[in-house]
PDB file of N, CA, C and O in Angstrom:
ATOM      1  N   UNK A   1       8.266 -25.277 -19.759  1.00  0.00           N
ATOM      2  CA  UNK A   1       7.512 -24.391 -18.882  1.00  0.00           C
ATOM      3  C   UNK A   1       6.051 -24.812 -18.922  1.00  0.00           C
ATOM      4  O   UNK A   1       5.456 -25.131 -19.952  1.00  0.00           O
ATOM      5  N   UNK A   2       5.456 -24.776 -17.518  1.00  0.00           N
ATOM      6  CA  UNK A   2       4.134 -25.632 -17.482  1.00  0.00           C
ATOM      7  C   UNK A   2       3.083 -24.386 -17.856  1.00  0.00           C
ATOM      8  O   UNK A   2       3.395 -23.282 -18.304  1.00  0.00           O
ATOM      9  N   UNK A   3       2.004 -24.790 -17.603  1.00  0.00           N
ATOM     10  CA  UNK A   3       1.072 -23.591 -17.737  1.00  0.00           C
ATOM     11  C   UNK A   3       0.580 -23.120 -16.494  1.00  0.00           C
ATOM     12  O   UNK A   3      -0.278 -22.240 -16.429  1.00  0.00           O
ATOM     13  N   UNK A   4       0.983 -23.558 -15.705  1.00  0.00           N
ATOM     14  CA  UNK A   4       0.533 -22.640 -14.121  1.00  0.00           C
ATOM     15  C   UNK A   4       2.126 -21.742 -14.291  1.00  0.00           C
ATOM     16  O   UNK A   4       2.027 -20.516 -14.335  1.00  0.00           O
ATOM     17  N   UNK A   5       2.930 -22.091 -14.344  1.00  0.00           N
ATOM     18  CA  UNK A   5       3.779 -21.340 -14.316  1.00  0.00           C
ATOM     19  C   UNK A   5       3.871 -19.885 -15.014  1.00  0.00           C
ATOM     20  O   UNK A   5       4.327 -18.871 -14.485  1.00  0.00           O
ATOM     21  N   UNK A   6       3.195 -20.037 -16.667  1.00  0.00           N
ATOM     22  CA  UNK A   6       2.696 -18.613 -17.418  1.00  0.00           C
ATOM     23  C   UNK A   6       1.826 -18.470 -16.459  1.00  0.00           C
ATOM     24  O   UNK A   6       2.315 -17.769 -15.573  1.00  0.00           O
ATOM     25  N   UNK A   7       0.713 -18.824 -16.210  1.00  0.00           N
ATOM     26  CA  UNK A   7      -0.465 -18.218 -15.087  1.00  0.00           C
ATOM     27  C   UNK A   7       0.222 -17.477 -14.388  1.00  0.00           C
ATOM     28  O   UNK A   7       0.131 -16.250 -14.329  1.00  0.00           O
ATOM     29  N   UNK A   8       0.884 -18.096 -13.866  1.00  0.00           N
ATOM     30  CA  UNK A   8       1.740 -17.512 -12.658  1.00  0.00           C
ATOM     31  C   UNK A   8       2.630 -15.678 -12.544  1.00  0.00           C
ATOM     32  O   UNK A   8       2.724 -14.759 -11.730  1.00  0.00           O
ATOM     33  N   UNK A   9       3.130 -16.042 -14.026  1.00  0.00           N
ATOM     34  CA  UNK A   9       3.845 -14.902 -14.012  1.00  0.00           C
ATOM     35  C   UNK A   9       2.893 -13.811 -14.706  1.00  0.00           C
ATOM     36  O   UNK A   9       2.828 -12.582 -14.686  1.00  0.00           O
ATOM     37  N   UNK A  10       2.322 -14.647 -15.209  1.00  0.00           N
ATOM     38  CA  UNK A  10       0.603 -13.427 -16.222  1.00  0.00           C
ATOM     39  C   UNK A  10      -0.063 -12.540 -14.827  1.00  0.00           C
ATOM     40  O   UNK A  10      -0.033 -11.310 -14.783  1.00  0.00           O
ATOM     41  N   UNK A  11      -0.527 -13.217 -13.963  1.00  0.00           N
ATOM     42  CA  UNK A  11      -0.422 -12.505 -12.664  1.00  0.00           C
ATOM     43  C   UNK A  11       0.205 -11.542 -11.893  1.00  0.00           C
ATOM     44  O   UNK A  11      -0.299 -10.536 -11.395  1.00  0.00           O
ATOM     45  N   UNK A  12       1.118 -11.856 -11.848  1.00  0.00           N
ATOM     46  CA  UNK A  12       2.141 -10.898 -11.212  1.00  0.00           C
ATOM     47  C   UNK A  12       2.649  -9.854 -11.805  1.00  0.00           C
ATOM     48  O   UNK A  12       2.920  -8.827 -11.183  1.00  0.00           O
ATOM     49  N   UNK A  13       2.847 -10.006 -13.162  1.00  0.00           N
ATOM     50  CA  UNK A  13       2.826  -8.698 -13.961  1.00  0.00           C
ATOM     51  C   UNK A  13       1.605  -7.920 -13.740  1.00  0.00           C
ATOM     52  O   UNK A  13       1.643  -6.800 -13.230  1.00  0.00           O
ATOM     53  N   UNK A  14       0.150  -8.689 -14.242  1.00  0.00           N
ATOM     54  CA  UNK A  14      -0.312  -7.794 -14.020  1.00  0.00           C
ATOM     55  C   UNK A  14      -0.663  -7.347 -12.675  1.00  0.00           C
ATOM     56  O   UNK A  14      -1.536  -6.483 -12.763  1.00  0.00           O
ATOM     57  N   UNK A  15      -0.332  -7.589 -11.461  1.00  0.00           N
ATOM     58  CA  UNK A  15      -0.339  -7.215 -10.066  1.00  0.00           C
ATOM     59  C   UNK A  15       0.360  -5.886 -10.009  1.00  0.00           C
ATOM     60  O   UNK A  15      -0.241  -4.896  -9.591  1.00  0.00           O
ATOM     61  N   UNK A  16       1.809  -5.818 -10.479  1.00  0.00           N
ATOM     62  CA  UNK A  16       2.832  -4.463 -10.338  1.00  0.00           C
ATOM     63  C   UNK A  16       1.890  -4.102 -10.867  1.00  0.00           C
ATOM     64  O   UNK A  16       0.945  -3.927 -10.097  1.00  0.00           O
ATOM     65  N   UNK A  17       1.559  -3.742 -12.674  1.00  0.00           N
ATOM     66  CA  UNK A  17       0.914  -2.724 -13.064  1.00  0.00           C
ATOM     67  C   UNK A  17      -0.255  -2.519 -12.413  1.00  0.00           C
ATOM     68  O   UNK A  17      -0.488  -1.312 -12.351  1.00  0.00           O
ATOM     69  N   UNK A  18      -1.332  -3.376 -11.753  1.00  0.00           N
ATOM     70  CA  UNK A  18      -2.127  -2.346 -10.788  1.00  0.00           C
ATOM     71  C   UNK A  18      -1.242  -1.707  -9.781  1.00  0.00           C
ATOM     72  O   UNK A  18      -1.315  -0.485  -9.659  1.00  0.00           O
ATOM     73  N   UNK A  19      -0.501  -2.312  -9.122  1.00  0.00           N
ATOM     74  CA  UNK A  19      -0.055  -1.389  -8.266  1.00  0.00           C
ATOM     75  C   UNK A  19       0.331   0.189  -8.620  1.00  0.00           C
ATOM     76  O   UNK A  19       0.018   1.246  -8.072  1.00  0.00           O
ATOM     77  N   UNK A  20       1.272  -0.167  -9.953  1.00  0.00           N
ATOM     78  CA  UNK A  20       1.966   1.173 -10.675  1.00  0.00           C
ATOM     79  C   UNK A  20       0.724   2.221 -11.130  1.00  0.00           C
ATOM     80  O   UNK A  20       0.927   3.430 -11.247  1.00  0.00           O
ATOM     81  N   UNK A  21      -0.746   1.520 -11.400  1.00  0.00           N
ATOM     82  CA  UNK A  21      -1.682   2.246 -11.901  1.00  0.00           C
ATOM     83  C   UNK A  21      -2.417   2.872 -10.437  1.00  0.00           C
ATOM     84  O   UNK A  21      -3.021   3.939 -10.542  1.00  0.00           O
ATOM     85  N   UNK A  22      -2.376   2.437  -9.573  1.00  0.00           N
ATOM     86  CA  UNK A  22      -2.374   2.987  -7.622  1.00  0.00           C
ATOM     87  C   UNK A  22      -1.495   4.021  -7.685  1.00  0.00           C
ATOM     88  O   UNK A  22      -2.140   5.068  -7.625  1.00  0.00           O
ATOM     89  N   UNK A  23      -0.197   4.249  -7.787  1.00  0.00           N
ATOM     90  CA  UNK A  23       1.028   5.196  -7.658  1.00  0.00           C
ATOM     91  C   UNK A  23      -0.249   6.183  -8.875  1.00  0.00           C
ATOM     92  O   UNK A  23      -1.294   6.578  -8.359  1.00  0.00           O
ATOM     93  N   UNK A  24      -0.053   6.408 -10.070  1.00  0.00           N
ATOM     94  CA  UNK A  24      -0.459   7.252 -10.705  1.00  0.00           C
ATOM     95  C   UNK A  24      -1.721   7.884 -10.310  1.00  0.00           C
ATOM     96  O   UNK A  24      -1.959   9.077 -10.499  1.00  0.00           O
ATOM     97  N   UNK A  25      -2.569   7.006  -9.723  1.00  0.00           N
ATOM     98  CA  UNK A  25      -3.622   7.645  -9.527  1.00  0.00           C
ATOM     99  C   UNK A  25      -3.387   8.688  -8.467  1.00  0.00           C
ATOM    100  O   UNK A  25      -3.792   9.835  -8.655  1.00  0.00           O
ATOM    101  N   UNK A  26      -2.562   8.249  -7.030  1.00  0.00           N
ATOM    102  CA  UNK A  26      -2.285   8.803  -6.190  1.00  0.00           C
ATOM    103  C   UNK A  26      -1.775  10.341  -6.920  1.00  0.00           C
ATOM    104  O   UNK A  26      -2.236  11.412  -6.526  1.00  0.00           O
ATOM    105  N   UNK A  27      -0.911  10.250  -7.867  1.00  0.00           N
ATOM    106  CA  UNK A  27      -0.117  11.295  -8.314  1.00  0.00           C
ATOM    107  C   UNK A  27      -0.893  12.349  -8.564  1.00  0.00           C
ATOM    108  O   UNK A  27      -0.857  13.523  -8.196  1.00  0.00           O
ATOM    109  N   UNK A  28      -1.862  11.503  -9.509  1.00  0.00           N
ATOM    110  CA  UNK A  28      -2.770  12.915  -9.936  1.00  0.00           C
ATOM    111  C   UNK A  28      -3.044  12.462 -11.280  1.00  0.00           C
ATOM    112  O   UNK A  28      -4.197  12.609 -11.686  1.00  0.00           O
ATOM    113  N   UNK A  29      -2.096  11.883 -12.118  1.00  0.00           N
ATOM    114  CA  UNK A  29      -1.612  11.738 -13.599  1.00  0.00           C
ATOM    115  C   UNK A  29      -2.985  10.990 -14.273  1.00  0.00           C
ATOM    116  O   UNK A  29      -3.156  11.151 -15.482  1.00  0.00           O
ATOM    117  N   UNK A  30      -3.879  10.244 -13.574  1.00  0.00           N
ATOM    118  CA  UNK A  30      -4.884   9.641 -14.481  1.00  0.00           C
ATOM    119  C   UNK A  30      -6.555   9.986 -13.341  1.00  0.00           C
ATOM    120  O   UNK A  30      -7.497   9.234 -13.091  1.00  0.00           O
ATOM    121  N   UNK A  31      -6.334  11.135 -12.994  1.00  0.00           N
ATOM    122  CA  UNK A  31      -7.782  11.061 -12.455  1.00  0.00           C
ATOM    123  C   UNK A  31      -7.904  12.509 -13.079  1.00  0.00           C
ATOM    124  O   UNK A  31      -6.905  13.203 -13.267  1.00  0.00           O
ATOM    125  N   UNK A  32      -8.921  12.840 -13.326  1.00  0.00           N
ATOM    126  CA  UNK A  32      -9.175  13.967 -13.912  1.00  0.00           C
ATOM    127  C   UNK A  32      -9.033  15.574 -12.693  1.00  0.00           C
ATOM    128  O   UNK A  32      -9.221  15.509 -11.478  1.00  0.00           O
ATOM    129  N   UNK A  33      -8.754  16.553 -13.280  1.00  0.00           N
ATOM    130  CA  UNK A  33      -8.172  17.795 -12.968  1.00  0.00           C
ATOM    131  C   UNK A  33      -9.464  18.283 -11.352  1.00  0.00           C
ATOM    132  O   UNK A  33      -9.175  18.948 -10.357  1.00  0.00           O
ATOM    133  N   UNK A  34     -10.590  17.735 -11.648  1.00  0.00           N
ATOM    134  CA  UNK A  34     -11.722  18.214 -10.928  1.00  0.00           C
ATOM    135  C   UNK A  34     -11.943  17.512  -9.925  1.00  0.00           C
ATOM    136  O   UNK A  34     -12.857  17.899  -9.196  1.00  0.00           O
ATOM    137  N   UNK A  35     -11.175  16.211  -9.526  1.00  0.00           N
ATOM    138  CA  UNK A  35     -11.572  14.906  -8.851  1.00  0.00           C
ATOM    139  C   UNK A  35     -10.722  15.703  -7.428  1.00  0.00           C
ATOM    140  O   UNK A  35      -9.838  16.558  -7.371  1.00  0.00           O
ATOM    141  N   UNK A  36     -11.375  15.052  -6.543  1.00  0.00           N
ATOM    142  CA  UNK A  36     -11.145  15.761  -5.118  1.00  0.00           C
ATOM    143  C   UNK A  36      -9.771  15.195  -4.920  1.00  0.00           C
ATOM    144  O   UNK A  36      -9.586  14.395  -5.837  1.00  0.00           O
ATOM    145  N   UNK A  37      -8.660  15.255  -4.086  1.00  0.00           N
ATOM    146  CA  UNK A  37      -7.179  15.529  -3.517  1.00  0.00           C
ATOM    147  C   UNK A  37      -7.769  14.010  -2.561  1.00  0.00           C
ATOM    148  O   UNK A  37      -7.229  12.904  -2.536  1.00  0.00           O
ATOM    149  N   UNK A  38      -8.793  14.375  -1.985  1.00  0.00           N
ATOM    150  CA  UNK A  38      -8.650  13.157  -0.724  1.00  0.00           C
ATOM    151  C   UNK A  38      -9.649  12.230  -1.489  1.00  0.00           C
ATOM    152  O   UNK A  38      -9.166  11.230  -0.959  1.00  0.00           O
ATOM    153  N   UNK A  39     -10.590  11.731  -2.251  1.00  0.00           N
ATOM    154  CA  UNK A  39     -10.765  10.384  -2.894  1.00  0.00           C
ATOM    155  C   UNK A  39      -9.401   9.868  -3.556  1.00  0.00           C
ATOM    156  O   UNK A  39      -8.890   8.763  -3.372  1.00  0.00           O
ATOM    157  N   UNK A  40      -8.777  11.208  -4.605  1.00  0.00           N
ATOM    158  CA  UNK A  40      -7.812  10.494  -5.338  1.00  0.00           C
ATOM    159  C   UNK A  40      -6.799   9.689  -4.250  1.00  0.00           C
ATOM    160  O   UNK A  40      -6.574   8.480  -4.302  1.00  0.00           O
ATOM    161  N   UNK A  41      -6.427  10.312  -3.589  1.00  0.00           N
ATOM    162  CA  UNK A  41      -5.252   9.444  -2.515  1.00  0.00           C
ATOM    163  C   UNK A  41      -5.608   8.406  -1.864  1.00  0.00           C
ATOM    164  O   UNK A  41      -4.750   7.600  -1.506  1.00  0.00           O
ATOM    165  N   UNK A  42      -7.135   8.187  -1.536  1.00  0.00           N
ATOM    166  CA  UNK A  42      -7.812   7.039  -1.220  1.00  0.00           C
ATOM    167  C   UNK A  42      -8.429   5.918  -2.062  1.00  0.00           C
ATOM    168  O   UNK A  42      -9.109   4.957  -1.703  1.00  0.00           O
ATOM    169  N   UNK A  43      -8.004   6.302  -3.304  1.00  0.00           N
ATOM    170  CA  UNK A  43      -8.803   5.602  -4.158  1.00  0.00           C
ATOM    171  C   UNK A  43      -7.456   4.881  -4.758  1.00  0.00           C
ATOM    172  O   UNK A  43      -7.578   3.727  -5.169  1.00  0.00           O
ATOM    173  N   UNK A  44      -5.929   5.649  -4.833  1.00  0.00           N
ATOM    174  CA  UNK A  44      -5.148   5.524  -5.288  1.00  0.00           C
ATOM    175  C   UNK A  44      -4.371   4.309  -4.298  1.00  0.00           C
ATOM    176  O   UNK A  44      -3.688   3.410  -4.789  1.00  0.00           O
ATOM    177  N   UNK A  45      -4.582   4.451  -3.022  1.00  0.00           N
ATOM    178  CA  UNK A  45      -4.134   3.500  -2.602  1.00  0.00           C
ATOM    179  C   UNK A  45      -4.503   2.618  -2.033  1.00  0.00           C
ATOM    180  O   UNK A  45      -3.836   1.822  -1.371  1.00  0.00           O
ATOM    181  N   UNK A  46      -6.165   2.650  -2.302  1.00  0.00           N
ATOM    182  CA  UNK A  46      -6.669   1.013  -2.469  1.00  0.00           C
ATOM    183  C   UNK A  46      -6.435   0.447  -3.714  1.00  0.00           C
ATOM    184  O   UNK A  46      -6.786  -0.722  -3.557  1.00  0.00           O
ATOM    185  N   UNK A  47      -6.102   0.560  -4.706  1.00  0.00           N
ATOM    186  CA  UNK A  47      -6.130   0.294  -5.956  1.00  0.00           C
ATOM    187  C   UNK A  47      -4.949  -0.820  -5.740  1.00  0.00           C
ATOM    188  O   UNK A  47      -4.990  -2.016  -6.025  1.00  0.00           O
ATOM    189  N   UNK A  48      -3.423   0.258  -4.898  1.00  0.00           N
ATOM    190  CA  UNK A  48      -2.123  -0.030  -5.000  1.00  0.00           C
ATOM    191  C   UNK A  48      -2.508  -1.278  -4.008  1.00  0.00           C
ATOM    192  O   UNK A  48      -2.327  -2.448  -4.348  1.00  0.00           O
ATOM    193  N   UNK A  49      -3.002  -0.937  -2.877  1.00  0.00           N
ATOM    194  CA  UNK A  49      -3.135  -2.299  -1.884  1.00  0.00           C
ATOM    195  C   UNK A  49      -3.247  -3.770  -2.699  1.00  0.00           C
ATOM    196  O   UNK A  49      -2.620  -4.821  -2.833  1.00  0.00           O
ATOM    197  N   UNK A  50      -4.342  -3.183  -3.100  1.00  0.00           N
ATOM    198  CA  UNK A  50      -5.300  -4.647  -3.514  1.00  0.00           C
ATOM    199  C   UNK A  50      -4.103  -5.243  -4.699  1.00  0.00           C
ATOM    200  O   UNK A  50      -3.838  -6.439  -4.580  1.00  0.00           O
ATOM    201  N   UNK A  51      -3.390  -4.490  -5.799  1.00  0.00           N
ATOM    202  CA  UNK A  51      -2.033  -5.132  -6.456  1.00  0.00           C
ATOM    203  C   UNK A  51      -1.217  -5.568  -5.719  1.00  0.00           C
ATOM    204  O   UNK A  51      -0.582  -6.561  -6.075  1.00  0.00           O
ATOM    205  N   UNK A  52      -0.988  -5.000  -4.528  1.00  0.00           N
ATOM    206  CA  UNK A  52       0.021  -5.684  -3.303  1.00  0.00           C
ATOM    207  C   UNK A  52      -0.668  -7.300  -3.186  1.00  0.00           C
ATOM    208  O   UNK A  52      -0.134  -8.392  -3.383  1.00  0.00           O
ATOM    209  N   UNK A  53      -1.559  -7.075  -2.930  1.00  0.00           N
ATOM    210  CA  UNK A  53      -2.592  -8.258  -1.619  1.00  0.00           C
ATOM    211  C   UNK A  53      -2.246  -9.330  -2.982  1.00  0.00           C
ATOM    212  O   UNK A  53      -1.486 -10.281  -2.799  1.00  0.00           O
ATOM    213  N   UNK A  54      -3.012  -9.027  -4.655  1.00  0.00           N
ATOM    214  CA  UNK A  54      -2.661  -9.901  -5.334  1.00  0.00           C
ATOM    215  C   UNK A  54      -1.362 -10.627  -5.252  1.00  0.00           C
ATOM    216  O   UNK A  54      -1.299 -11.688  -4.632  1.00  0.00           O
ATOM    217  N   UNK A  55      -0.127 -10.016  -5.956  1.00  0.00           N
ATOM    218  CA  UNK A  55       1.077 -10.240  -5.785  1.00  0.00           C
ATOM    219  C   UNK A  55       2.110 -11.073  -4.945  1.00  0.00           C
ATOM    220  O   UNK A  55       2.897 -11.927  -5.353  1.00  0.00           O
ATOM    221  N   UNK A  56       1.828 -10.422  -3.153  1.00  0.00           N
ATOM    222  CA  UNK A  56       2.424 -11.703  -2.480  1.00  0.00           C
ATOM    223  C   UNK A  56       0.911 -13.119  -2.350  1.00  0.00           C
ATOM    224  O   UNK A  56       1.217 -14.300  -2.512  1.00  0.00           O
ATOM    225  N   UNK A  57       0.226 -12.935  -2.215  1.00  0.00           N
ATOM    226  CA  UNK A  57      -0.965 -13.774  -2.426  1.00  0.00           C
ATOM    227  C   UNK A  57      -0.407 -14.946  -3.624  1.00  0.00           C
ATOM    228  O   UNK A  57      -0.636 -16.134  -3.394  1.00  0.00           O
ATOM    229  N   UNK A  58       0.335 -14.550  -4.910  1.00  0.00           N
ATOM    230  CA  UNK A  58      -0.062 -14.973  -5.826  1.00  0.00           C
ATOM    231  C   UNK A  58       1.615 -15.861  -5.555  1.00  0.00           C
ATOM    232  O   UNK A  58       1.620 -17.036  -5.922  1.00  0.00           O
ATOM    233  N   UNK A  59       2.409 -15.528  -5.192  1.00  0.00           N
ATOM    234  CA  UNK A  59       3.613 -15.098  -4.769  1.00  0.00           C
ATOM    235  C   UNK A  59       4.203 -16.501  -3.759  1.00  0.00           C
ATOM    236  O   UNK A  59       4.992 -17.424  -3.961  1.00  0.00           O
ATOM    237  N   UNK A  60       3.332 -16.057  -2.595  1.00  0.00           N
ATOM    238  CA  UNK A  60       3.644 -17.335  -1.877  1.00  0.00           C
ATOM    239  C   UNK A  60       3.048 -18.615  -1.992  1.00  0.00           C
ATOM    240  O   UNK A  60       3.630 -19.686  -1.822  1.00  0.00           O
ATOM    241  N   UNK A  61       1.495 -18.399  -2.380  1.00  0.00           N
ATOM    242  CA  UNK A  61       1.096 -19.297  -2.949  1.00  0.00           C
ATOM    243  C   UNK A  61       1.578 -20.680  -3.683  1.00  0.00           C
ATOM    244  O   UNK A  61       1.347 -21.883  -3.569  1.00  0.00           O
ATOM    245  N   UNK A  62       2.524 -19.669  -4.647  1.00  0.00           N
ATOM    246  CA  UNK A  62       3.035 -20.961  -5.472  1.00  0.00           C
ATOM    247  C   UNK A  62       4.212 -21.795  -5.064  1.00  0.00           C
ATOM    248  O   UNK A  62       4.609 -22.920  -5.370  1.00  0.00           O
ATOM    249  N   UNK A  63       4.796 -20.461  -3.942  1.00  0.00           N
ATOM    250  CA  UNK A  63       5.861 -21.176  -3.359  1.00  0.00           C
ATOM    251  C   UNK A  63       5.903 -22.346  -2.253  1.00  0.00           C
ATOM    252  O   UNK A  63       6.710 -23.205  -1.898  1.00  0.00           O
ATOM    253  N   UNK A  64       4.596 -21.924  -1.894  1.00  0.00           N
ATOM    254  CA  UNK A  64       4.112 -23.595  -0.660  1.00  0.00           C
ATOM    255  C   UNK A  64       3.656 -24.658  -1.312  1.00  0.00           C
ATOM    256  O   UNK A  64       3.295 -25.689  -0.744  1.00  0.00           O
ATOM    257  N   UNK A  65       3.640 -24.452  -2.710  1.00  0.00           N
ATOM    258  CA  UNK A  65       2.946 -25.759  -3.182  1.00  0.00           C
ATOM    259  C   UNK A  65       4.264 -26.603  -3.895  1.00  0.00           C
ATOM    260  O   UNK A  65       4.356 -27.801  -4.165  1.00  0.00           O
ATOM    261  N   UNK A  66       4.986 -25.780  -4.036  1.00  0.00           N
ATOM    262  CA  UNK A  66       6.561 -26.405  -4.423  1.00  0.00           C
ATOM    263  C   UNK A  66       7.382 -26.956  -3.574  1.00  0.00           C
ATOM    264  O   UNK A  66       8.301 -27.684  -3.947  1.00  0.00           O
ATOM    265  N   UNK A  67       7.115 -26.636  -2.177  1.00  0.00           N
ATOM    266  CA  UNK A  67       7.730 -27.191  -1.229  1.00  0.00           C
ATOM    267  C   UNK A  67       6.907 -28.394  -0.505  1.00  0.00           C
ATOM    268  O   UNK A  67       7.411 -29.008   0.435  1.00  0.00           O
TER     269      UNK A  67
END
């Protein structure tokens, strides 16, 4: 196993968990009790986006360079 390949997957793990840390925020579960309803849901799912955008970004990337 090369070392772009750990790169590779070191990435993408951590891509889901931002995403999964987007879902929670949305939820409610890590923003505090006082934080407004409409930042949290906006804040929650730019968070999740931008783990998306990483992910296939990181995703196809490697797959055009293999082909």
């Amino acid at each position: 196993m090369d070392l772009n390949a750990v790169l590779r997957s070191i990435v993408l793990v951590f891509s889901v968990a931002v995403m999964l840390l987007g879902v929670l925020v949305m939820a409610g579960i890590l923003v505090p009790r006082y934080f407004p309803a409409e930042y949290r849901l906006m804040m929650g799912l730019v968070v999740f986006l931008y783990g998306l955008y990483r992910f296939v970004l990181t995703f196809y990337r490697q797959r055009r360079r293999e082909e």
